[in-house]
C-alpha positions as YAML, in Angstrom:
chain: A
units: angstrom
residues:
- id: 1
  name: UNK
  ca: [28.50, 92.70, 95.70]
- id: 2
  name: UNK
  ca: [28.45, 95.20, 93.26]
- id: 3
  name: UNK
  ca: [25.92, 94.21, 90.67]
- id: 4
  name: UNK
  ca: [23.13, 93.62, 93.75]
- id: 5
  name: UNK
  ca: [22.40, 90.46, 92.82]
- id: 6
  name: UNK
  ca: [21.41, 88.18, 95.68]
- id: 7
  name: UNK
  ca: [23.66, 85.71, 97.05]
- id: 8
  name: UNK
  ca: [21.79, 81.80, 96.22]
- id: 9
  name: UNK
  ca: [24.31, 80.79, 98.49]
- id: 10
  name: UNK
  ca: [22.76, 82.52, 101.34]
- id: 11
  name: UNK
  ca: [22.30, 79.63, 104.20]
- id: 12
  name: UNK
  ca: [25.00, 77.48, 103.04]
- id: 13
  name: UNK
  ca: [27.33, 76.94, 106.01]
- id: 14
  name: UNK
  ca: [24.06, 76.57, 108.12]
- id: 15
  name: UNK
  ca: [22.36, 74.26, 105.75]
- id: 16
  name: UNK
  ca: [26.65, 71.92, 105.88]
- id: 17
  name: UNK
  ca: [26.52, 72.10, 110.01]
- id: 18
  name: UNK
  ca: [23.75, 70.09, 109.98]
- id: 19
  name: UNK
  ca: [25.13, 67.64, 108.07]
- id: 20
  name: UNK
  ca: [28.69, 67.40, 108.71]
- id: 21
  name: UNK
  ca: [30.63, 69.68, 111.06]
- id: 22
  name: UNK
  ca: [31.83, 72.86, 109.60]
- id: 23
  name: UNK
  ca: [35.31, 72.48, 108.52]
- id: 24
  name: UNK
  ca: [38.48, 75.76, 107.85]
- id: 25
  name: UNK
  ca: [36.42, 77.78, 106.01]
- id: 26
  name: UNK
  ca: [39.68, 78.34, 103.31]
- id: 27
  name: UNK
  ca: [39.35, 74.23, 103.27]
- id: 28
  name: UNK
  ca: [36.11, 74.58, 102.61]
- id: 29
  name: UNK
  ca: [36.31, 76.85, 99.72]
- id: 30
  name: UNK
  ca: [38.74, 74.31, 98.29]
- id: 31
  name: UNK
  ca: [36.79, 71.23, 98.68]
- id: 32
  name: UNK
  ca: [33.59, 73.23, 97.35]
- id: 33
  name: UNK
  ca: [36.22, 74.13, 94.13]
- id: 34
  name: UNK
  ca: [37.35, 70.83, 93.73]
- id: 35
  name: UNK
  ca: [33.48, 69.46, 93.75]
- id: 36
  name: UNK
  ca: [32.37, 72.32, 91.03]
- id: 37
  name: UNK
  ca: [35.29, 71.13, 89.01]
- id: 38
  name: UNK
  ca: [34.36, 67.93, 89.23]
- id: 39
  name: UNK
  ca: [37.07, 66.87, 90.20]
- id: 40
  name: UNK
  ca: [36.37, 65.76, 93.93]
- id: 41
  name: UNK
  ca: [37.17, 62.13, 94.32]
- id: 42
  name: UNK
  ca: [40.14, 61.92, 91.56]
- id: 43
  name: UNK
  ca: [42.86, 59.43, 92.22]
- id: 44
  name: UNK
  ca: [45.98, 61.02, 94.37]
- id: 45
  name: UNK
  ca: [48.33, 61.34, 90.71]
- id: 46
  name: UNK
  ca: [45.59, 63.71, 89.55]
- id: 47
  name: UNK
  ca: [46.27, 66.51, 92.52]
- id: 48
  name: UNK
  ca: [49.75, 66.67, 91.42]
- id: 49
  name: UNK
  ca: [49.51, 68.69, 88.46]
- id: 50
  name: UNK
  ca: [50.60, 72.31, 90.18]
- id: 51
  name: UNK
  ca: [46.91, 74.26, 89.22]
- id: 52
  name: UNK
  ca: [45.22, 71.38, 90.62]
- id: 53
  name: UNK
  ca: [47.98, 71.33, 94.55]
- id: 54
  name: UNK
  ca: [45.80, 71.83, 97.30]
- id: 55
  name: UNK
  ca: [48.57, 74.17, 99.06]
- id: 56
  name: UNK
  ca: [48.20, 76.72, 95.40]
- id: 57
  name: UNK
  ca: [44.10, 76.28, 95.96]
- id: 58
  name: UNK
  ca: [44.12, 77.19, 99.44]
- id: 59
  name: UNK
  ca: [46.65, 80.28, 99.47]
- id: 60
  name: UNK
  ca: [44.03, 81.33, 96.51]
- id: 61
  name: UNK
  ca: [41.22, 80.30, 98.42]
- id: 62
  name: UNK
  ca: [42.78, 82.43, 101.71]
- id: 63
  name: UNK
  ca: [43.02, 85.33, 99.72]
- id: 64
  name: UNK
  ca: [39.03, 85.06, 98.52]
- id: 65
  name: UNK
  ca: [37.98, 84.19, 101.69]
- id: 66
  name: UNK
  ca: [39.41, 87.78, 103.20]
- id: 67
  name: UNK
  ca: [38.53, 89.39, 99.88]
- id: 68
  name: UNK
  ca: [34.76, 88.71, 100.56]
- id: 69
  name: UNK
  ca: [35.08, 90.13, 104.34]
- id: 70
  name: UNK
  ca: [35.80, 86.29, 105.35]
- id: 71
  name: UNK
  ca: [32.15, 85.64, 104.46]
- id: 72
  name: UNK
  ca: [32.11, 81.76, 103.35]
- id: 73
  name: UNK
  ca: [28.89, 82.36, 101.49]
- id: 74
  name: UNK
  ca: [30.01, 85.01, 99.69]
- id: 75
  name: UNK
  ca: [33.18, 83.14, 98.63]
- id: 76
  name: UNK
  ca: [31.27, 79.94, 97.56]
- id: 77
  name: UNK
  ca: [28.72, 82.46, 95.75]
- id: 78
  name: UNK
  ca: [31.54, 83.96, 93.93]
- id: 79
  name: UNK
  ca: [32.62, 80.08, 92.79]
- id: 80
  name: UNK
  ca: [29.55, 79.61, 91.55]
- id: 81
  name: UNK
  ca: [28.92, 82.69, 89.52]
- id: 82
  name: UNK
  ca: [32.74, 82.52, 87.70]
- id: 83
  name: UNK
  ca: [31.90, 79.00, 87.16]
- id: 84
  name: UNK
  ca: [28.94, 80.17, 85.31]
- id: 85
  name: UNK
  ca: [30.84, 82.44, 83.67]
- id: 86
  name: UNK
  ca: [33.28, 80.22, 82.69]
- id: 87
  name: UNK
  ca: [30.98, 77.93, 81.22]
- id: 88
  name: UNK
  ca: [29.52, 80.52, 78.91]
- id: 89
  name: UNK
  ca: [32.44, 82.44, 77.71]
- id: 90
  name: UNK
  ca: [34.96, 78.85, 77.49]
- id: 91
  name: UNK
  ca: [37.45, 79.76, 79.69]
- id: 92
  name: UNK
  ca: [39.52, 77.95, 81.90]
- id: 93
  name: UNK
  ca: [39.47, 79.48, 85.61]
- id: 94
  name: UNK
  ca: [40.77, 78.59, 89.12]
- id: 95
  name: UNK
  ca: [39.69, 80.28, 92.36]
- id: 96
  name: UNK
  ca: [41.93, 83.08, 91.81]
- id: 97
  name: UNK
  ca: [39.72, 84.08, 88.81]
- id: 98
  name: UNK
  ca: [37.32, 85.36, 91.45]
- id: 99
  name: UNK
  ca: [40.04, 88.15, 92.36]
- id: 100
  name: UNK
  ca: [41.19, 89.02, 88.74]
- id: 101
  name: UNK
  ca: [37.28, 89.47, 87.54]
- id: 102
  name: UNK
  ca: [35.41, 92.38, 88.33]
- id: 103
  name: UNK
  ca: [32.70, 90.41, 90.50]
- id: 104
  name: UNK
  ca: [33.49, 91.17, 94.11]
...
């Protein structure tokens, strides 16, 4: 990462084996996006809208999993932090946000 900061993420597909088994890490990424949306859980109609389509989230995912050296921590760190940015500046974002902004 460029601006050094430390990855809070750090652990994470350690800390999910012991819970669950670890799962396709570009699922993964997806599943993680759909939970930080909030929208995990959503009634099928909901996932039908194109920006919400699994397949769209997962090619995006793909290409942020290999842009962070296919490190799933890094990816799921990256989530987190355009969330965050997201949040304060009131944009709308996907995963392919992560790609377009100057984070990675």
């Amino acid at each position: 990462m460029k601006d050094g900061l430390e990855n809070p993420f750090k652990g994470y597909l350690e800390n999910l084996r012991k819970h669950k088994p670890a799962v396709n890490p570009v699922h993964e990424i997806v599943n993680v996006y759909y939970e930080i949306r909030g929208w995990d859980n959503k009634p099928k109609r909901f996932y039908k809208k194109k920006e919400r389509s699994y397949p769209k989230l997962a090619s995006e995912a793909k290409k942020l999993y290999q842009a962070c050296g296919e490190n799933l921590d890094d990816a799921i760190w990256a989530l987190d932090k355009i969330k965050y940015l997201a949040e304060k500046g009131d944009f709308e974002w996907s995963i392919i946000t992560c790609l377009k902004h100057n984070l990675l």
